[in-house]
C-alpha positions in Angstrom: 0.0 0.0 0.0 1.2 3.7 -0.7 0.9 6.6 0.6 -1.5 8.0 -1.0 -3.9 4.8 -0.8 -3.4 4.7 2.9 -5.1 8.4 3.3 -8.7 9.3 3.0 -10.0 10.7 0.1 -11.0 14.7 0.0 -14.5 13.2 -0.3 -14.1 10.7 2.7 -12.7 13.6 4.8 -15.3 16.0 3.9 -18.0 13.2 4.9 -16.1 12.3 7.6 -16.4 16.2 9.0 -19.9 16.2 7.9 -20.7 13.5 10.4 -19.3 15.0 13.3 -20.9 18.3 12.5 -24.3 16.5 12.7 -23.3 15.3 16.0 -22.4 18.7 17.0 -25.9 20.1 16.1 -27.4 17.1 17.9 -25.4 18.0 20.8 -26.0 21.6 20.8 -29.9 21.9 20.5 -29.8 18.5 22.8 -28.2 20.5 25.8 -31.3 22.2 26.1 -33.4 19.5 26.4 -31.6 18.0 29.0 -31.7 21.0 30.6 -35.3 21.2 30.6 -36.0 17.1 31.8 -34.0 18.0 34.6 -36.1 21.6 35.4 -39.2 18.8 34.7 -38.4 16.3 36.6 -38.4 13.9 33.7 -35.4 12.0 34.0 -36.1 11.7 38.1 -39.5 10.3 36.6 -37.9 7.7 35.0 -35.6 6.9 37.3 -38.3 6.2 39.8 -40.9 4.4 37.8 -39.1 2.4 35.7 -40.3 2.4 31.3 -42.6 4.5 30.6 -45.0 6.0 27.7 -45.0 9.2 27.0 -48.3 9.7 28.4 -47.2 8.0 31.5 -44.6 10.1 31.9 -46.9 13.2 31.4 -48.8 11.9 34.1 -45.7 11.4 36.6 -44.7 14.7 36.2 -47.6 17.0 35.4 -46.6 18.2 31.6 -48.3 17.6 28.2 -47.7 14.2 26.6 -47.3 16.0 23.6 -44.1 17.7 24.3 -42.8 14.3 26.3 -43.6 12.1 23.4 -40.9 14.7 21.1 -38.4 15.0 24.0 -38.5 10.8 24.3 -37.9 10.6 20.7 -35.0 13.1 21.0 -33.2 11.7 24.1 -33.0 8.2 22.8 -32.1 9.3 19.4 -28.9 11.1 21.6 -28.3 7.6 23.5 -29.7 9.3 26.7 -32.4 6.4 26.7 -33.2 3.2 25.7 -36.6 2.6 23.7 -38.9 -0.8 23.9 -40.6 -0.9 20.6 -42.6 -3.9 21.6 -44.0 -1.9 24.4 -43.5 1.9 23.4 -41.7 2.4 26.4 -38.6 4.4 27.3 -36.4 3.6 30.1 -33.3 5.7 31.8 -30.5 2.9 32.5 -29.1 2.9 35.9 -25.8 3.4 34.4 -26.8 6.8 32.5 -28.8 7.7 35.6 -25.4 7.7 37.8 -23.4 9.6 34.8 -26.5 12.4 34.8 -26.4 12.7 38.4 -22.9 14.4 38.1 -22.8 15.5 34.9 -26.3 17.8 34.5 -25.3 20.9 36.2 -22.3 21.2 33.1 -25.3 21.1 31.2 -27.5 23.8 32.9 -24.0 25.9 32.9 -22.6 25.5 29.2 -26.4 25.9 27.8 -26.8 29.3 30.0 -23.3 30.6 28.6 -24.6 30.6 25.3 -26.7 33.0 25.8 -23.8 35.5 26.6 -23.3 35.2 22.7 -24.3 38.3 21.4 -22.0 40.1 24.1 -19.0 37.8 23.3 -19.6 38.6 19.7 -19.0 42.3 20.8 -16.3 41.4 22.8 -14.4 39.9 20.0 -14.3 43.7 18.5 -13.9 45.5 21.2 -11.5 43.2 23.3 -13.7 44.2 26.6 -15.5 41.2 28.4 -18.4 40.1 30.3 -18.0 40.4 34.3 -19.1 36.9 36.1 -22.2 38.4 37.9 -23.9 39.3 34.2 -24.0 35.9 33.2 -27.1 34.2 33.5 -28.3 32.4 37.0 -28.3 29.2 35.6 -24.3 29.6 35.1 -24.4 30.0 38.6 -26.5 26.8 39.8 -24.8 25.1 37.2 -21.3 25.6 37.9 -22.1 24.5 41.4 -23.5 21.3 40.1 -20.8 20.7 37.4 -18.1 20.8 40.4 -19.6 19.6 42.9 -19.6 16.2 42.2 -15.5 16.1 42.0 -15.4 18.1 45.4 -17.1 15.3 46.7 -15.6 12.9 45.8 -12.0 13.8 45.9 -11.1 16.6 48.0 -11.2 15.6 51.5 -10.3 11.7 50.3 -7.2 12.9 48.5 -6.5 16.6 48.1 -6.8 17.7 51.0 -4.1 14.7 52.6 -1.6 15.2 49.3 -0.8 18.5 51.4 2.3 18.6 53.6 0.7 18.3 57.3 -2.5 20.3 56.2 -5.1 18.0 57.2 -3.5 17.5 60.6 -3.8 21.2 61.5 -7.5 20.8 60.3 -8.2 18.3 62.5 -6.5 19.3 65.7 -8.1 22.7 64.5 -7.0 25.3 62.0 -8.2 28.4 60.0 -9.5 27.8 56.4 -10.2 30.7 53.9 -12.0 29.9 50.7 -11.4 32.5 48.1 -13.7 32.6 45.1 -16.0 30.1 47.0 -19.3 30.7 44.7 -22.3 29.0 46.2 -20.1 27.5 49.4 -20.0 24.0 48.0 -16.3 23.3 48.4 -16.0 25.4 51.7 -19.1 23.4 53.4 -17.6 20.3 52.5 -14.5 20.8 54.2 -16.3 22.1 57.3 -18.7 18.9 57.1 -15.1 17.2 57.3 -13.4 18.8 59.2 -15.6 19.7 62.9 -12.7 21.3 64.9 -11.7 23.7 62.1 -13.7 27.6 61.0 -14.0 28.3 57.2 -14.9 31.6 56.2 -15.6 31.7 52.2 -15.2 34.9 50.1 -16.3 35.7 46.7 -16.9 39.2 45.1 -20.5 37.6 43.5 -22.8 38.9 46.2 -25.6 36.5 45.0 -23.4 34.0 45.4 -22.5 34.4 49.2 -26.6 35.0 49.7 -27.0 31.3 47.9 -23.8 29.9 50.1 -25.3 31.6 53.5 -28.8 29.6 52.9 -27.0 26.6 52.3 -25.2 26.2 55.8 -27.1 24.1 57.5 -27.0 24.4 61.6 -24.3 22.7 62.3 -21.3 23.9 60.2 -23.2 27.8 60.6 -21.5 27.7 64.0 -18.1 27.4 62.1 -18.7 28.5 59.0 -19.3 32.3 57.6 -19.5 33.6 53.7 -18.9 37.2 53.3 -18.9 39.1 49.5 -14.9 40.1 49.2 -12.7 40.3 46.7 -9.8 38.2 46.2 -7.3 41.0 46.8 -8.4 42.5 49.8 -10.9 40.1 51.6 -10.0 40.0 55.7 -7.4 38.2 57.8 -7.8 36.4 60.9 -5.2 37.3 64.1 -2.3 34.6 63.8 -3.5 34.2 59.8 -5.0 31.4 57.8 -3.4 27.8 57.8 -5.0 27.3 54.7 -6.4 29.4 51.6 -7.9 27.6 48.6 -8.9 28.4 45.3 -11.1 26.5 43.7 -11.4 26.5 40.0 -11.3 30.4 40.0 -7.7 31.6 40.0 -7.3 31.7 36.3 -10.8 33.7 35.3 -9.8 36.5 38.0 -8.6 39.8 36.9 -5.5 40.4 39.3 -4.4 36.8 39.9 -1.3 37.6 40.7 -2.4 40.1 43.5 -5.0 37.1 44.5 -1.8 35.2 45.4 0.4 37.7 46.7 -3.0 38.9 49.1 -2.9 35.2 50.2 0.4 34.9 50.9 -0.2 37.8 53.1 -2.8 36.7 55.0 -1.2 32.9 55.7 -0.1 31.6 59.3 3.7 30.3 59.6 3.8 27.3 58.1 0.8 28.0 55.8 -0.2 26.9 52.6 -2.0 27.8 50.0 -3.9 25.0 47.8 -5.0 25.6 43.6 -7.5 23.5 42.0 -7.2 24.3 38.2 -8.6 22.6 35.0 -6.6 20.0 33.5 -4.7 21.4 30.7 -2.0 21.2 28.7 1.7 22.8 28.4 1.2 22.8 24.5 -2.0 23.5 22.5 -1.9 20.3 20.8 -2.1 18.7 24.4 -5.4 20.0 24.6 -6.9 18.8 21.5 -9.1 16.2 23.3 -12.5 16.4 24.7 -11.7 18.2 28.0 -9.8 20.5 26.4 -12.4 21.3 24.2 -15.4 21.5 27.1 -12.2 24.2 28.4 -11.6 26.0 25.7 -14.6 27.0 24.7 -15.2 27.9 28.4 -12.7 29.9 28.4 -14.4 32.1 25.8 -17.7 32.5 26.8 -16.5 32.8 30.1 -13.4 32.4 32.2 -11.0 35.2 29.9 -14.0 37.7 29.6 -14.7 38.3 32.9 -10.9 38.7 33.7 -10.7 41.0 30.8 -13.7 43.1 31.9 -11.5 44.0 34.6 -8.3 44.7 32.7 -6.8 42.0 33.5 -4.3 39.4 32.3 -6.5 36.2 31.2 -4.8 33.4 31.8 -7.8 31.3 30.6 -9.1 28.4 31.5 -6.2 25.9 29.8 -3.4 28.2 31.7 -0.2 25.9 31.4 1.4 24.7 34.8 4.1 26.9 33.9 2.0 30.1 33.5 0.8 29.0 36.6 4.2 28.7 38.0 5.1 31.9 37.1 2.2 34.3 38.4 3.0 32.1 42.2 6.9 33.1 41.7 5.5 36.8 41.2 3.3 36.3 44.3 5.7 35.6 46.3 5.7 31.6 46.5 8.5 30.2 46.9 7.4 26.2 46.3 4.7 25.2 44.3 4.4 21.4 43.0 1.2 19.6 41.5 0.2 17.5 44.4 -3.0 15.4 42.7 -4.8 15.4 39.3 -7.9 14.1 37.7 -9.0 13.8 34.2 -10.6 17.2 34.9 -8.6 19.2 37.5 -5.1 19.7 38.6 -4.1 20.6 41.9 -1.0 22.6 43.3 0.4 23.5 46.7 1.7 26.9 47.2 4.1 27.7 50.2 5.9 31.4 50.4 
């Protein structure tokens, strides 16, 4: 075989994109209706009651069978269900189910950035940006639900103990500040964790601190407070923090470099500082993969615009470890290694 017979034709290649741009449409008007079985209820309708008609499943959940018999059609077209033709009913499997439960708040986010569009379009010509509290609310919810899930999972289990002698401050006792905590998920699952310890989360997203105030329950309220602050100039506590985290925000900020050197400042002896960033790349090729992608385009209709609304520097979303590196050495940190990674975060501890 030659060369040339080993690579596609033009007219195989052009095919070949032409399939995957059908899958993009699919993909793209689909968000939206999985956004809306999730509003609806319908998925936890399946979940719960097993295959179901579309009229059934109108009458679970209180819609019109005529919309639920199009959105059936349309989920298990997408693989999202299954279909019984000798019975005309759809099922969720339990597998899917599991995936959806950590997975639908990327959807309720990514469809509500699309709506920034228009602005972003603007924002090409201008090379202004969109601030993070003009976004939709659904960007907000959803982002909490998209990361979450990974919190959950991983940051007490591993994170947290990848840290030199961090988690046995935490337990004997210590002083946590969250910086750019959003709704308060990752600050109230440290507190959950760690009972002998007092959080205090910041983020300049007043909405945000209103959301993560309702969502302390009882106990960790006695521990716990939220207060609206920037990252630059949010308060210290007498002796300082022996930990300040930053989760998933550092590289949409405008001043990130100030964000680091204003927590270097505010650290206890001995204190460190832990970065939770997206999985990216030193290379752009090194991105060229489905996270990187989800990122990317993230980092356009989000993360650099509302650093550049600001003036500031944009990392992006896919900043390299080394640009990462780099804005900690201008902070002031003096060690900074990746402790833990998954397939969708990296995580880095930062000691002056």
């Amino acid at each position: 075989m030659t060369v040339t017979d080993a690579q596609p034709s033009s007219e195989a290649k052009a095919q070949a994109f032409l399939g995957k741009v059908l899958g993009d449409w699919g993909a793209t008007i689909g968000s939206a209706l999985v956004v809306i079985g999730d509003k609806l209820g319908l998925y936890d309708a399946l979940k719960a009651a097993g295959p179901l008609t579309p009229a059934e499943l109108a009458r679970c959940t209180g819609t019109a069978e005529r919309y639920c018999r199009e959105w059936l059609l349309a989920q298990a077209a997408g693989g999202f269900l299954e279909y019984d033709p000798t019975r005309g009913r759809y099922s969720l499997p339990p597998e899917h189910a599991a995936v959806l439960g950590m997975v639908i708040g990327g959807y309720q986010m990514m469809n509500a950035l699309t709506r920034a569009e228009p602005r972003i379009v603007e924002a090409f010509r201008t090379g202004g940006g969109i601030s993070w509290g003009e976004h939709h609310a659904d960007v907000f919810d959803g982002c909490e639900r998209f990361f979450r899930p990974g919190y959950e999972q991983h940051l007490v289990a591993e994170w947290i103990p990848a840290l030199d002698g961090v988690e046995e401050k935490l337990r004997a006792g210590g002083r946590v500040a969250d910086v750019g905590c959003g709704h308060g998920a990752s600050t109230l699952i440290m507190a959950r964790a760690y009972p002998e310890t007092r959080f205090v989360g910041f983020d300049s997203h007043e909405d945000s601190i209103k959301h993560a105030r309702k969502a302390a329950d009882a106990e960790s309220a006695q521990r716990v407070r939220f207060e609206a602050a920037d990252a630059t100039s949010y308060s210290g506590v007498t002796g300082g923090y022996d930990l300040i985290t930053f989760f998933d925000c550092l590289h949409d900020m405008v001043d990130p470099v100030g964000a680091l050197r204003h927590a270097a400042e505010q650290l206890a002896p001995g204190g460190a500082v832990m970065m939770v960033e997206p999985m990216a790349g030193e290379r752009p090729e090194e991105n060229f993969n489905p996270v990187g992608r989800v990122y990317a385009s993230a980092s356009v209709l989000v993360c650099t615009p509302n650093s550049l609304a600001g003036g500031g520097m944009a990392l992006g979303t896919l900043a390299s470890e080394e640009s990462l590196r780099q804005v900690a050495g201008e902070a002031g940190f003096i060690t900074f290694r990746r402790v833990a990674e998954t397939p969708f975060n990296r995580i880095f501890e930062l000691r002056r």
